[in-house]
py3Dmol code that shows the C-alpha trace and the ligand (Angstrom):
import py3Dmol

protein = """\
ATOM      1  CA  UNK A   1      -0.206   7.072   8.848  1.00  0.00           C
ATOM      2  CA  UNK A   2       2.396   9.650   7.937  1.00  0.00           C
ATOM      3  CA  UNK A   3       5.896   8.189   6.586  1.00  0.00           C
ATOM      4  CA  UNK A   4       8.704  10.104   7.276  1.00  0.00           C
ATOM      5  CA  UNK A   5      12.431  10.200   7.382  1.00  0.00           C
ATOM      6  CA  UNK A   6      15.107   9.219   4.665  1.00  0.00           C
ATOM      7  CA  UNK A   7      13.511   7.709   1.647  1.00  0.00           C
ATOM      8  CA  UNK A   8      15.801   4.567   3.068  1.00  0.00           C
ATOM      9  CA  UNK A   9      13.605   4.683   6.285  1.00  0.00           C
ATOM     10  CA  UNK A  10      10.701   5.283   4.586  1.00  0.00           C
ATOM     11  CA  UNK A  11      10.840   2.389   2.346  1.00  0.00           C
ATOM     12  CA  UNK A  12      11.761  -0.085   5.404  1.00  0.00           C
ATOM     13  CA  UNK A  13       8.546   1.267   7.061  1.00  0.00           C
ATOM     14  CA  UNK A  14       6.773   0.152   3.587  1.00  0.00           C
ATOM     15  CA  UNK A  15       8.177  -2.630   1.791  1.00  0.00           C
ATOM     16  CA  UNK A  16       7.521  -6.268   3.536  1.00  0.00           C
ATOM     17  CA  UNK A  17       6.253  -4.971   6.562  1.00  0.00           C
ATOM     18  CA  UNK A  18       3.392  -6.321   8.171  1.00  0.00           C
ATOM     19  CA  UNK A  19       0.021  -3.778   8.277  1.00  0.00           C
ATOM     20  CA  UNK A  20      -0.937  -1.733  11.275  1.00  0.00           C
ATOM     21  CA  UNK A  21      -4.683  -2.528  10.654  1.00  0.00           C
ATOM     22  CA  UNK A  22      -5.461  -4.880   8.108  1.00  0.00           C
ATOM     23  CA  UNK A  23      -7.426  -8.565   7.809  1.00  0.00           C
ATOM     24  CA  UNK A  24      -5.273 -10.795   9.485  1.00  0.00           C
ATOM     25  CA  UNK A  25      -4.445 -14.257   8.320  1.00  0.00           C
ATOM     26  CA  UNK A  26      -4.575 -13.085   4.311  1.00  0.00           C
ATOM     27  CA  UNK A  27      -1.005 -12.522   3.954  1.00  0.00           C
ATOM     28  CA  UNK A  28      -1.320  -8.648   3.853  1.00  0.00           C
ATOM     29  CA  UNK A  29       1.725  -6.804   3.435  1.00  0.00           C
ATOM     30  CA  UNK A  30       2.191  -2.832   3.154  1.00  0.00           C
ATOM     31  CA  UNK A  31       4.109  -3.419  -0.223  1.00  0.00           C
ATOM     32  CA  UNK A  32       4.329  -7.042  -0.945  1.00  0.00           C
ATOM     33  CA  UNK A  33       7.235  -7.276  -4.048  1.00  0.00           C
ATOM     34  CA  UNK A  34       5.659  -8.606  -6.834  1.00  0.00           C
ATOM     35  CA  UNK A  35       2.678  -9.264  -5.415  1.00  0.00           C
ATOM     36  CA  UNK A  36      -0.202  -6.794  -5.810  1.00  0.00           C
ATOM     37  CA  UNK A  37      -3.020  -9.099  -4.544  1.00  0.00           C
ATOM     38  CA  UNK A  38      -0.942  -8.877  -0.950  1.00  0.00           C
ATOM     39  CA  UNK A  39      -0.124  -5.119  -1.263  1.00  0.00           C
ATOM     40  CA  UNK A  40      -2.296  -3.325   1.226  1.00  0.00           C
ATOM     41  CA  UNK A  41      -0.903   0.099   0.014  1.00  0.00           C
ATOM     42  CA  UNK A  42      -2.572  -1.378  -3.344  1.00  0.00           C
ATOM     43  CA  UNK A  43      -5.623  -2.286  -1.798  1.00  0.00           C
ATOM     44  CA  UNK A  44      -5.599   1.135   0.083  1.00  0.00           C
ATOM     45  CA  UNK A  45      -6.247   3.346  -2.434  1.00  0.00           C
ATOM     46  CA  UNK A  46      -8.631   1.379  -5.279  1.00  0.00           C
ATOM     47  CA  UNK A  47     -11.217   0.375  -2.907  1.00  0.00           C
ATOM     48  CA  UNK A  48     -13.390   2.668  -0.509  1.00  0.00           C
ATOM     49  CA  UNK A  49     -13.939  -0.125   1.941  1.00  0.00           C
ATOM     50  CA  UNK A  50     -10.003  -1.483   2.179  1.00  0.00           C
ATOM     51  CA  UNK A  51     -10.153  -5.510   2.918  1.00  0.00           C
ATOM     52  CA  UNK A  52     -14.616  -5.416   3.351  1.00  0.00           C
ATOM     53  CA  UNK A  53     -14.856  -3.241   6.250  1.00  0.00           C
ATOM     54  CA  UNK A  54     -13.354  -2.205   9.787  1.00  0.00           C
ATOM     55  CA  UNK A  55      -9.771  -1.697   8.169  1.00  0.00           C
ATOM     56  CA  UNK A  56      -9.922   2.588   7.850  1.00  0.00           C
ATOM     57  CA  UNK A  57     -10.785   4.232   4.755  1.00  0.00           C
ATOM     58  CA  UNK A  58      -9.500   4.649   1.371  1.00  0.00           C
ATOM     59  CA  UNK A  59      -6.651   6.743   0.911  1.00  0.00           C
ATOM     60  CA  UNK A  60      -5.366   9.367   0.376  1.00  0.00           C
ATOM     61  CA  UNK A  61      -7.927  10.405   3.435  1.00  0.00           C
ATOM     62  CA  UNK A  62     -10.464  13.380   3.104  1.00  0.00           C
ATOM     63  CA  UNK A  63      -8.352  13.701  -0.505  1.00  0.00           C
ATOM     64  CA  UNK A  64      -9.127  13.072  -4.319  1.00  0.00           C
ATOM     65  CA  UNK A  65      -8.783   9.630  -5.041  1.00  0.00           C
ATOM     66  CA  UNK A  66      -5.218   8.998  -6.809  1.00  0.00           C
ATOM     67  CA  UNK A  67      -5.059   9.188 -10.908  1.00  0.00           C
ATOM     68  CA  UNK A  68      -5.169   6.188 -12.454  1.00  0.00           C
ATOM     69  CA  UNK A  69      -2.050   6.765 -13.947  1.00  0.00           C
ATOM     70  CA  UNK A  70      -0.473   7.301 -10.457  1.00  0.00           C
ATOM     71  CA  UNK A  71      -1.917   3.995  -9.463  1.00  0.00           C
ATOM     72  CA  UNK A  72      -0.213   2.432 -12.228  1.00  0.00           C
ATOM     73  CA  UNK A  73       2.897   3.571 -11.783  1.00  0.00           C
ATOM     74  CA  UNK A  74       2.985   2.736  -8.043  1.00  0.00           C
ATOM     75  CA  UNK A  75       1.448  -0.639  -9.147  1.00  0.00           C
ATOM     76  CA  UNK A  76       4.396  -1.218 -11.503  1.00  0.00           C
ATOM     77  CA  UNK A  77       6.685  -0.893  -9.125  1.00  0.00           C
ATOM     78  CA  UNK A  78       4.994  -3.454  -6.720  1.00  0.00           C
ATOM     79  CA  UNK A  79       4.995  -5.646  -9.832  1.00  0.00           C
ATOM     80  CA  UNK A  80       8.721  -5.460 -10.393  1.00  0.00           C
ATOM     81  CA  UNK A  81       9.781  -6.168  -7.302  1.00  0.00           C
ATOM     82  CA  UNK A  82       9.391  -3.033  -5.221  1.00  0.00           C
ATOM     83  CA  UNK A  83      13.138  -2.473  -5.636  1.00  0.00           C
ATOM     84  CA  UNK A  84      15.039   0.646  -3.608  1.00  0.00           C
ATOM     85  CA  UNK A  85      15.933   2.772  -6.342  1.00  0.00           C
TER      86      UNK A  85
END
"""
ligand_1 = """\
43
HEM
C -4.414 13.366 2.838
C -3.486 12.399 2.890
C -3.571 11.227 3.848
C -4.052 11.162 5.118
C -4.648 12.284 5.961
C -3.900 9.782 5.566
C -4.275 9.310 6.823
C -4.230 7.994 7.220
C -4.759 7.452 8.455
C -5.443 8.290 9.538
C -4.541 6.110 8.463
C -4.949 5.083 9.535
C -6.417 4.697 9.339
C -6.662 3.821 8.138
O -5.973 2.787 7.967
O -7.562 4.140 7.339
C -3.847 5.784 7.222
C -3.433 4.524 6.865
C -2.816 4.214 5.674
N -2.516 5.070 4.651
Fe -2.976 7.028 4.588
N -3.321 9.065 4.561
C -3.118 9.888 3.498
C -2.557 9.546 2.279
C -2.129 8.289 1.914
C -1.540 7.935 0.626
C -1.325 8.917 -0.533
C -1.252 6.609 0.672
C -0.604 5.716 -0.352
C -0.087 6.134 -1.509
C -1.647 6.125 1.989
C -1.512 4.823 2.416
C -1.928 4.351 3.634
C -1.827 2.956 4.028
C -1.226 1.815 3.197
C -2.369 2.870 5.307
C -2.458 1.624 6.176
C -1.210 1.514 7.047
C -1.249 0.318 7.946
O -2.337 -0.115 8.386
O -0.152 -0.201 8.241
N -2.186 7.162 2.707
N -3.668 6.932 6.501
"""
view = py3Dmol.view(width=600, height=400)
view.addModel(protein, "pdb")
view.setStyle({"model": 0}, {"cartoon": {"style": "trace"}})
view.addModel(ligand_1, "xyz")
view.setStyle({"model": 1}, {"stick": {}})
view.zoomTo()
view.show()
């Protein structure tokens, strides 16, 4: 999935918006604000088999897994409330 646009259109394809392909019933969210547990984008790139299996790949796809620090950061975000700044 390839976001694109404004980084205002961009984050109102992200934040509280419903996955395309995830486990349903769990609460999923792409970015859940202040909730990592529900963050898909979270669960997206740390695990190689996203929510068990039959939800795609880890990301980023065919690409090096993203730094740690990188996770953090996007992670800290989430934590804080996923604001638009
Ligand atoms: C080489 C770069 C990337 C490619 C080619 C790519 C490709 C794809 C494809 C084909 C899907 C749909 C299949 C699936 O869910 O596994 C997908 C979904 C997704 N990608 Fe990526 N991706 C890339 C990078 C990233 C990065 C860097 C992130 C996050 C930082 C990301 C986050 C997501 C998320 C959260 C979904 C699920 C969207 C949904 O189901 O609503 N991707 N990506």
């Amino acid at each position: 999935m390839i976001y694109s646009g404004t980084p205002a259109q961009v984050y109102a394809q992200l934040v509280s918006v419903p996955p395309a392909n995830a486990p349903s019933g769990q609460g999923w969210l792409r970015v859940a604000p202040g909730d990592l547990a529900h963050s898909w984008i979270i669960e997206k790139v740390t695990k190689d088999q996203p929510g068990g299996s039959g939800y795609g790949t880890r990301m980023p796809q065919g690409a090096p897994n993203l730094c740690q620090p990188t996770v953090d950061t996007l992670s800290a975000w989430i934590s804080a409330g996923a604001l638009d700044n």
